[in-house]
VMD Tcl script that draws the C-alpha trace (Angstrom):
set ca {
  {25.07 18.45 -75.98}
  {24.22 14.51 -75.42}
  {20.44 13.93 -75.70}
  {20.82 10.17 -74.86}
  {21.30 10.50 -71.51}
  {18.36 8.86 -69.69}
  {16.42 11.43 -67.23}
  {16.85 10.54 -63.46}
  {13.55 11.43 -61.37}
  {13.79 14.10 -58.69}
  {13.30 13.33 -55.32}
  {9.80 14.84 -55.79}
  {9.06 12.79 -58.81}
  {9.63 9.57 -56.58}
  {7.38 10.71 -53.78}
  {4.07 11.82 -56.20}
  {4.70 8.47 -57.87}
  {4.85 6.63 -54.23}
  {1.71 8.42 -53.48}
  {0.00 7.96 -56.60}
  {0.65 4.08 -56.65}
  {-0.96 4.30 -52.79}
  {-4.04 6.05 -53.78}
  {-4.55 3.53 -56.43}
  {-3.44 0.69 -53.92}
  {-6.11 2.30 -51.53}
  {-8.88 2.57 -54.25}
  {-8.79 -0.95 -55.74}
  {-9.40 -2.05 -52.53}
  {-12.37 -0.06 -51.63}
  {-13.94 -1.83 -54.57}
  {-17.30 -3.15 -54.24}
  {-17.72 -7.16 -54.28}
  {-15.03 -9.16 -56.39}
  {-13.46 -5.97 -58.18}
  {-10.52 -5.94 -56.46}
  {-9.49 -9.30 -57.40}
  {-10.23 -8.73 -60.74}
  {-8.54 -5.61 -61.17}
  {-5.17 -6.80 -59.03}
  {-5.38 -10.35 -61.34}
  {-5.69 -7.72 -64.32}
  {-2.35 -5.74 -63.43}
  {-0.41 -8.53 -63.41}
  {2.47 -9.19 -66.31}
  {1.94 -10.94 -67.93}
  {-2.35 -10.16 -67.32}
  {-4.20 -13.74 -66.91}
  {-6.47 -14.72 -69.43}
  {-10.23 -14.72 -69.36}
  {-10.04 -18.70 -68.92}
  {-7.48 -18.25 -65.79}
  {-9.33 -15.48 -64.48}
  {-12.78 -17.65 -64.85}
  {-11.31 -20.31 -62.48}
  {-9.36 -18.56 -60.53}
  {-12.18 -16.04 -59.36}
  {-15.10 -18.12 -59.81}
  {-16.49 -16.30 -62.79}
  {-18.23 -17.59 -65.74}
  {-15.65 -16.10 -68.67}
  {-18.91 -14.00 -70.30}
  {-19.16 -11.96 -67.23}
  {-15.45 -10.81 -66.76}
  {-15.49 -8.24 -69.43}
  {-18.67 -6.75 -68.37}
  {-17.46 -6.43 -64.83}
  {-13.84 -5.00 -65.45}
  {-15.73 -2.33 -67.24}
  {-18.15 -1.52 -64.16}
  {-14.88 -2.33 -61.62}
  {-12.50 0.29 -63.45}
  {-15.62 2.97 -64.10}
  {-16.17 2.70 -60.37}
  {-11.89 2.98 -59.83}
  {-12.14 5.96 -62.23}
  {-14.79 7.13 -59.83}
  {-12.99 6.48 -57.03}
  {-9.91 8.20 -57.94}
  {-11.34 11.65 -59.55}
  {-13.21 11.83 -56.23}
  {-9.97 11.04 -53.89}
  {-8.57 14.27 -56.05}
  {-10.74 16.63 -55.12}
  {-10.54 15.94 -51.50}
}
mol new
graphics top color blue
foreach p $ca { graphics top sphere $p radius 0.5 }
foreach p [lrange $ca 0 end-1] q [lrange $ca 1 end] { graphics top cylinder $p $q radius 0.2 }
display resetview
């Protein structure tokens, strides 16, 4: 039996991941105040750094960390609630 051969996603695999990537789509932009440019600018790839985040959003660099932690606790939020709907 070959064990290399690479999985191909069902059908139904490609629509849960389609809706999962909405309701994340849909929650980072219910975000309160600057949160969902910070957490968009923080998906990226290659992520921004603090410094290009700083001028791009306006930000003094000391309060990005702080914030991404109250923007994705408030995502986290958002999400385990859109779950239970």
């Amino acid at each position: 039996m070959c064990t290399n051969v690479p999985s191909v996603p069902s059908a139904e695999d490609e629509v849960f991941a389609a809706l999962r990537r909405r309701l994340v789509r849909e929650a980072v932009a219910a975000l309160p105040g600057r949160c969902p440019q910070l957490v968009t600018a923080l998906a990226e790839d290659p992520p921004p750094t603090y410094r290009e985040l700083s001028e791009r959003l306006g930000m003094p660099r000391g309060s990005i960390g702080p914030t991404r932690s109250r923007c994705l606790a408030c995502l986290r939020t958002l999400l385990h609630t859109e779950r239970h709907v």
